[in-house]
C-alpha positions as CSV (number, residue, x, y, z in Angstrom):
1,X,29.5,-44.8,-48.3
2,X,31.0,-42.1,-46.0
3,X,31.7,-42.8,-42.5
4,X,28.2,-40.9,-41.0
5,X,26.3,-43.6,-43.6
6,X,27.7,-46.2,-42.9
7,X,27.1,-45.4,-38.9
8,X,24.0,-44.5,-39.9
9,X,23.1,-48.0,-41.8
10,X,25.1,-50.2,-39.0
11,X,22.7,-48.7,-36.4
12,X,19.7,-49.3,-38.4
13,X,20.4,-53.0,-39.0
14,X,21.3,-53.4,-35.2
15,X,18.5,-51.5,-34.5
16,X,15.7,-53.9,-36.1
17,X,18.3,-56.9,-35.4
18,X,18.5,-56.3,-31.8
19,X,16.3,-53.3,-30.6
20,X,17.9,-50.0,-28.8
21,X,18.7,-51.9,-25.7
22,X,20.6,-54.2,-27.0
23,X,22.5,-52.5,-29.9
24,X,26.3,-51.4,-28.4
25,X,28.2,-49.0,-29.5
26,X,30.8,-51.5,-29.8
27,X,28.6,-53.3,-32.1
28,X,28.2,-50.0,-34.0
29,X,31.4,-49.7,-34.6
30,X,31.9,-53.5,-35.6
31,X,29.5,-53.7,-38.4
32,X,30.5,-50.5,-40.1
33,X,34.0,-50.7,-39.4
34,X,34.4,-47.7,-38.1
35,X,37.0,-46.4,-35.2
36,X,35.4,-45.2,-32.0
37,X,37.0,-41.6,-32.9
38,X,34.8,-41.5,-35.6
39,X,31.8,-41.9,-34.4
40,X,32.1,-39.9,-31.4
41,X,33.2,-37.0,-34.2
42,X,29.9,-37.1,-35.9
43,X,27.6,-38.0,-33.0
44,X,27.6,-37.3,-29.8
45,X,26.9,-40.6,-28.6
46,X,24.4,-43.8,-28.9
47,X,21.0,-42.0,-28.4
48,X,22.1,-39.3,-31.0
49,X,23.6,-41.7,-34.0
50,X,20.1,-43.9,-32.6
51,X,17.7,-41.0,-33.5
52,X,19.3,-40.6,-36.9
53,X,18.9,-44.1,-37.9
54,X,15.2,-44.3,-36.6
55,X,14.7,-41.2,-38.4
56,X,16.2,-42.6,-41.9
57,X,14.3,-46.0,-41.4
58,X,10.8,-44.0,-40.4
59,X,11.1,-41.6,-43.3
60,X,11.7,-44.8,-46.0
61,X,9.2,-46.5,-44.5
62,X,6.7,-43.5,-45.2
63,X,8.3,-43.0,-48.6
64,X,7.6,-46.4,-49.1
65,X,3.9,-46.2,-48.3
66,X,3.7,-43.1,-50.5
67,X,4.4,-45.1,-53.6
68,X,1.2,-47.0,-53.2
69,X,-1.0,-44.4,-52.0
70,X,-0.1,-42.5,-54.9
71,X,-0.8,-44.8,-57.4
72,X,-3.6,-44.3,-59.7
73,X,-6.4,-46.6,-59.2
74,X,-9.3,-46.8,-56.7
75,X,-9.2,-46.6,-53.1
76,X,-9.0,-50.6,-52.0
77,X,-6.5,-50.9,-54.9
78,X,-4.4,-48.6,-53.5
79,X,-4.5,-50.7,-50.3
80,X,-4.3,-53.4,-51.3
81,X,-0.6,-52.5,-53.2
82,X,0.3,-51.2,-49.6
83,X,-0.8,-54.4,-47.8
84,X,1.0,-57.1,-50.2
85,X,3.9,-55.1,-51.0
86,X,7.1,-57.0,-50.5
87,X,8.2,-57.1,-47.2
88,X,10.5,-59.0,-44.7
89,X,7.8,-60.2,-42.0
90,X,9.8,-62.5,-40.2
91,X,11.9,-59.8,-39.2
92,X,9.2,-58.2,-38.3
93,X,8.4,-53.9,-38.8
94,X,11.5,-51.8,-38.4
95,X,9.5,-49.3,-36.6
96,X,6.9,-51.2,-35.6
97,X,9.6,-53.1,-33.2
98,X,11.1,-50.6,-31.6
99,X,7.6,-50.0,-29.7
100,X,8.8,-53.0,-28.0
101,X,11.7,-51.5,-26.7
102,X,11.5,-49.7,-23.3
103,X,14.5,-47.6,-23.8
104,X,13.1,-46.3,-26.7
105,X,9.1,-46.1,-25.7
106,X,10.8,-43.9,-22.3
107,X,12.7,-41.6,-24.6
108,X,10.7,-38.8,-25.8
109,X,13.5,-38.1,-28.9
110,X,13.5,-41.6,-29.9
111,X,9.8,-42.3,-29.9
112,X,9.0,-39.2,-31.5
113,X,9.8,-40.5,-35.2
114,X,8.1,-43.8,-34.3
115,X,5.1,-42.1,-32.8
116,X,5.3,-39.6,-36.3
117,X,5.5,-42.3,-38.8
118,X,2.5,-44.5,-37.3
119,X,0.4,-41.4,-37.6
120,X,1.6,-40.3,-40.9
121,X,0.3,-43.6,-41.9
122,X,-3.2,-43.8,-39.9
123,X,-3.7,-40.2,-41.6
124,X,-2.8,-41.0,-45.4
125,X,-4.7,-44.0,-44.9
126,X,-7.6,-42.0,-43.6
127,X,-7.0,-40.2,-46.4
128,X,-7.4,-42.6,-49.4
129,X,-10.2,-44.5,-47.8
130,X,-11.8,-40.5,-47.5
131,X,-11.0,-40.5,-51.3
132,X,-12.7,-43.4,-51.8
133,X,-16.1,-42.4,-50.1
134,X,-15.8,-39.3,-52.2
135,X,-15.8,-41.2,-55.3
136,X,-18.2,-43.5,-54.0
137,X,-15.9,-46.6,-54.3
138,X,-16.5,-47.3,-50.4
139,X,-19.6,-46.5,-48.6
140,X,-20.3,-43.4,-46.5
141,X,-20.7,-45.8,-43.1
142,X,-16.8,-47.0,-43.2
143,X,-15.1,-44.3,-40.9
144,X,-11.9,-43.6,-42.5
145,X,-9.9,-42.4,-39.4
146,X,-10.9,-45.5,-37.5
147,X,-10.6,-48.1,-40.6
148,X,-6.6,-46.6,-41.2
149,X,-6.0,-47.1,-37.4
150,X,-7.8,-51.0,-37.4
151,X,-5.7,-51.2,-40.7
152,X,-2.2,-50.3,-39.1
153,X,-3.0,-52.3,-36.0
154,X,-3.7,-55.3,-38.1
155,X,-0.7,-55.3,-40.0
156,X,1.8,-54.7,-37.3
157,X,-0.3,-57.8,-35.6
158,X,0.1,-59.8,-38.4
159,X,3.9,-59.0,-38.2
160,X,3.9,-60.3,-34.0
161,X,1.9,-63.6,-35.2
162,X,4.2,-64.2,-37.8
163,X,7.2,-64.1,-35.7
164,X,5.6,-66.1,-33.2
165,X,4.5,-68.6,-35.5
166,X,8.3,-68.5,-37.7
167,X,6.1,-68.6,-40.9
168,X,4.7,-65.4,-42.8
169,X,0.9,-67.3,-43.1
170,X,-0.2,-65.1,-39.9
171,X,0.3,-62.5,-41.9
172,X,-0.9,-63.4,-44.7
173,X,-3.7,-64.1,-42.8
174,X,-4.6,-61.1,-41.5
175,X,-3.7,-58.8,-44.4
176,X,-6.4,-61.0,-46.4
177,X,-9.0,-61.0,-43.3
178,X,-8.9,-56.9,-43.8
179,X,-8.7,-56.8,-47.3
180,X,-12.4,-59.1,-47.2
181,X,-13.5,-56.6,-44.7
182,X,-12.3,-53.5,-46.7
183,X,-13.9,-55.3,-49.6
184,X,-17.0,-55.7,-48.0
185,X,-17.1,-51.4,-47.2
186,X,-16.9,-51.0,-50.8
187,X,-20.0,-50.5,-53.2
């Protein structure tokens, strides 16, 4: 991994460890062993090497997302792939997090790719469930632009009551109350 990656990777980690505010540069430079020099020669500083590792971590996480939406298969399965995919809820949403984080929700740069990916997913979401109704696999009353938001909201929930509780059954929880509720839109 070359020295930009691995800065690019340390940040990240600290990033969904820690949140903006309190990831240090000196931390940065700790966990990917790299000199101050360094750094400061590929970015110009914390908010810059901050808004690369956001970026990396939102565009994953809608690559991610992609995979399932892009499957073959009807509109709830799709979903439902999305929803039960593997995924570290304890530690919570790596983007979903750093809406948490006043440093970040204050900076126009750095919420931009959070703000971005949230509505990327709302509108592909909107967009399978539109698919569905099309193919009459959900019915015509289920609004598909307010279903994807009450989907994303109740997933990033689930991920809050989960850490409150320490135990992923929140989650669980709430990704099965929607998938009852989806299942219940569908003919």
């Amino acid at each position: 991994m070359d020295t930009p990656e691995r800065l690019i990777q340390s940040t990240r980690e600290l990033l969904w460890e820690r949140g903006y505010t309190g990831t240090s540069p000196k931390a940065i430079l700790q966990r990917s062993g790299v000199g101050q020099g360094s750094m400061y020669h590929h970015f110009s500083g914390k908010p810059d090497l901050a808004l690369a590792a956001i970026r990396r971590t939102a565009e994953e996480m809608r690559a991610k997302a992609e995979e399932q939406f892009s499957e073959p298969g009807t509109a709830l399965e799709r979903i439902t792939a999305y929803l039960r995919r593997e995924r570290d809820v304890l530690r919570g949403c790596p983007i979903g997090r750093l809406t948490q984080d006043p440093d970040i929700v204050a900076s126009p740069a750095l919420r931009q790719p959070v703000d971005e990916t949230f509505g990327r997913l709302r509108q592909r979401l909107a967009e399978v469930l539109t698919e569905g109704r099309q193919r009459g696999e959900i019915a015509s009353a289920l609004d598909p632009a307010s279903t994807a938001a009450t989907i994303v909201a109740v997933l990033q929930g689930g991920y809050v009551l989960a850490r409150a509780a320490d135990s992923t059954e929140p989650f669980d929880q709430a990704v099965d109350g929607i998938l009852v509720l989806l299942a219940q839109g569908a003919r």
